[in-house]
C-alpha positions, -999 to +999 in steps of 0.1 A: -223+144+685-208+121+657-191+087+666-158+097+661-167+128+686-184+102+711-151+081+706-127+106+711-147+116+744-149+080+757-109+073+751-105+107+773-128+099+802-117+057+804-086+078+826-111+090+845-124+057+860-123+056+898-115+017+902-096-003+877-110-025+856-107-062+849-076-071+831-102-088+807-121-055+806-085-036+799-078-061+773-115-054+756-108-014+758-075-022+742-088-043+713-117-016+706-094+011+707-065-004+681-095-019+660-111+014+659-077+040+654-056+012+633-077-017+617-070-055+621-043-070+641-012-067+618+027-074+628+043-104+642+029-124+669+050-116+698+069-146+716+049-169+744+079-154+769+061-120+762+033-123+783+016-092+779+021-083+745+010-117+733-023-108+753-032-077+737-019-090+703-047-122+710-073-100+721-070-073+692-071-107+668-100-112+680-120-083+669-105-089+637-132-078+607-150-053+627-154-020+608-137+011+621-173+025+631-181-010+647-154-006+670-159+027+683-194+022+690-187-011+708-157+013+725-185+037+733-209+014+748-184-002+771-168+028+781-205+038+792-215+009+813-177+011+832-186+050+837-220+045+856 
C-alpha cells in the first residue's frame, strides 16, 4: 500500500475512534492532515477573540517545513497508536 493509500485509510478510520481524543491530540491530527493535503500554514492569523481558529492556525504553524510525505507518515503513525 503506498503512503498516500495508507493516508487516505488513516484520515477515514480517525472517525472511527471509540473515545475522543485529547484536544492536543485533535490539534496534532489537524496540523498533519492540512500539512499533508495543503502545505505550510498560509492566510491570516486569525484574531486572539477567535479561539479556536487561532489554535489550529498555531498548531499547523508549527509543522511548518515538513514535506507532504513527512506529514502523512507522521499522520499515519499517530493515527495507529490512537487505533490500538
Amino acid at each position: 500500500m503506498t503512503l498516500e493509500e495508507q493516508f487516505e485509510k488513516a484520515s477515514k478510520d480517525v472517525h472511527t475512534l471509540t473515545e475522543r481524543p485529547s484536544n492536543e491530540v485533535l490539534l496534532n491530527l489537524y496540523s498533519l492532515h492540512k500539512q499533508a493535503s495543503i502545505g505550510d500554514v498560509h492566510g491570516d492569523e486569525p484574531g486572539m477573540f477567535d479561539f479556536i481558529a487561532k489554535a489550529k492556525y498555531n498548531a499547523w504553524a508549527t509543522k511548518k517545513g515538513l514535506t507532504k510525505e513527512q506529514a502523512m507518515q507522521l499522520y499515519v503513525d499517530l493515527v495507529g497508536t490512537l487505533l490500538n
